[in-house]
N, C-alpha and C positions, 0 to 999 in steps of 0.2 A: 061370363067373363071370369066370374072368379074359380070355375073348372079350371079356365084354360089358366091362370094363375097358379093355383093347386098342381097343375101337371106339370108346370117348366118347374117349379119348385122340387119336385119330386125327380124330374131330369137331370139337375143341377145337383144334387145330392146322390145320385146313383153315377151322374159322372165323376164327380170326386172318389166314391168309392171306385171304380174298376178303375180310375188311371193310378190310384195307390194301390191297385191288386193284380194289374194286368201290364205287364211288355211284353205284347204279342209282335213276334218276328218278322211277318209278312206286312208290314207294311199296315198293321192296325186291322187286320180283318181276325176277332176273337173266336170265329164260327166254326173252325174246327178243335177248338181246344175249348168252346165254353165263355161266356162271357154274360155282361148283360146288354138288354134288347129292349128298346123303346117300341113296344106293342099298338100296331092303328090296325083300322079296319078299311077295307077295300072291296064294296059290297059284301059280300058273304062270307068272303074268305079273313083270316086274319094273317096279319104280317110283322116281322121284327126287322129292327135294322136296330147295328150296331149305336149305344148310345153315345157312345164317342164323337159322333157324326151329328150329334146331333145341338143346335147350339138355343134354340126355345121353340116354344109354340106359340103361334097366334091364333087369335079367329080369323075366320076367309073377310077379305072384303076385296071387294071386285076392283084387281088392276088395270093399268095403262096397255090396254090392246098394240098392239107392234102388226104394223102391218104384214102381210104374206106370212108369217110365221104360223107354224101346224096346230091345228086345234089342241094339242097337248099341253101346247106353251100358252098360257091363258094370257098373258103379259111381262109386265113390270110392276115391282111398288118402290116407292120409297123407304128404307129400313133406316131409318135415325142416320139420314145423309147417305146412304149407301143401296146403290140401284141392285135390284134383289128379282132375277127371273125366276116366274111363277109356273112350276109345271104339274098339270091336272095327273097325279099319278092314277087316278079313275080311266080317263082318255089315252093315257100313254098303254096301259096296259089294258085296253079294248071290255073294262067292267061294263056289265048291260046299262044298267041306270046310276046317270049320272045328276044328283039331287046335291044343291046346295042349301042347307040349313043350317040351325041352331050347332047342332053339332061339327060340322065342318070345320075344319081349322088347316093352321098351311104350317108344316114342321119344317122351321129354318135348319137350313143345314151347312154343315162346311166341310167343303169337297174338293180335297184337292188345293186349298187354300183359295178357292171360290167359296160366295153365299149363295144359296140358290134354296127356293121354297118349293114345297111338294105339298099339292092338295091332297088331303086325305078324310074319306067319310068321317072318321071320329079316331080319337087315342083311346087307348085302353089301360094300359101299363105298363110298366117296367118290370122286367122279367131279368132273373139271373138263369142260367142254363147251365147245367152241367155237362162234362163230352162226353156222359154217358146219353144223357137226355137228347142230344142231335143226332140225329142219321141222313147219311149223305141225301143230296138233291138227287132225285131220279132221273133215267136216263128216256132223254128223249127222242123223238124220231128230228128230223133236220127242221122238218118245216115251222115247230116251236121251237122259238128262239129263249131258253131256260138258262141262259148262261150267268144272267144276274141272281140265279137263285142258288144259294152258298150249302142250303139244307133244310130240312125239315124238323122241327122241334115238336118233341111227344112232352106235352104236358099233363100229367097223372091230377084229377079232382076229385074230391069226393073222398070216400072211405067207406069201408068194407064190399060190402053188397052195392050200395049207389057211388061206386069209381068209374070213371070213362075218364076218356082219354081227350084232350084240348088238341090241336094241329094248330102251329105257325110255321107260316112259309120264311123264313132266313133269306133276308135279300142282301145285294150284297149293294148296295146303294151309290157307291163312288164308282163301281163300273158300269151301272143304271145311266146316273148320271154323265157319263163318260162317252155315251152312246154316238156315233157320229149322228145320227137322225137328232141328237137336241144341237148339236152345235155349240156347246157350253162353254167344254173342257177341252 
């Protein structure tokens, strides 16, 4: 609990910094000019999304099931008076194992002037990204649907001789969101 404390803490003070450093033109999406990126993992791979978008973090705890709705959409919860659809971004985006634990948590988000929660394996961090640092999304064949993915982030660790290179995938999360298959927005 007090992770998940420590993180929105850390969210909330890197959102203050980029809305004092960033008016990005398009409608809030910083990912071709550079911005910072609330960093979670999605099995194996890791992922950024705009923290702008992003309004805390919880730990998971298992919502109000909605009948016929897609196993992506796990529910509903209550968010302090305010009904808050819960989507398994593990399931939405077809991850092999999907494990709910200790780490787990659900990143509130505001979309579009919607609230809507995204399960995610775990957070990681809050990333600033330079435009030198991003390189476009790669181009795919039709039958992957990549259109949520904004770019790829080269993150440099290490130093001299032990440097490698980090990869996140740059989502663009309000057109995730936006998807007609959730029915949200």
């Amino acid at each position: 609990m007090e992770m998940i404390a420590e993180a929105t803490q850390a969210v909330r003070a890197a959102q203050e910094a980029s809305r004092a450093s960033t008016t990005s033109a398009a409608g809030g999406a910083p990912t071709t000019h550079g911005g910072e990126f609330l960093t979670f993992r999605l099995g194996a791979e890791e992922y950024g999304i705009d923290i702008l978008r992003v309004q805390e973090i919880r730990s998971y705890e298992a919502p109000t099931r909605i009948a016929n709705a897609p196993s992506f959409i796990k529910g509903v919860v209550n968010l302090r008076g305010v009904i808050v659809p819960i989507i398994d971004l593990r399931l939405k985006l077809a991850c092999e194992n999907v494990e709910y634990n200790s780490f787990t948590v659900v990143v509130v988000l505001n979309v579009k002037g919607r609230v809507v929660g995204a399960v995610v394996d775990s957070v990681s961090d809050v990333l600033q990204l330079g435009k030198d640092q991003i390189k476009p999304a790669p181009a795919m064949n039709s039958s992957v649907d990549a259109s949520f993915i904004t770019g790829i982030g080269a993150i440099k660790t290490g130093q001299g001789d032990d440097t490698s290179e980090r990869m996140l995938i740059l989502m663009d999360i309000e057109g995730l969101m936006s998807a007609a298959d959730l029915g949200l927005l």
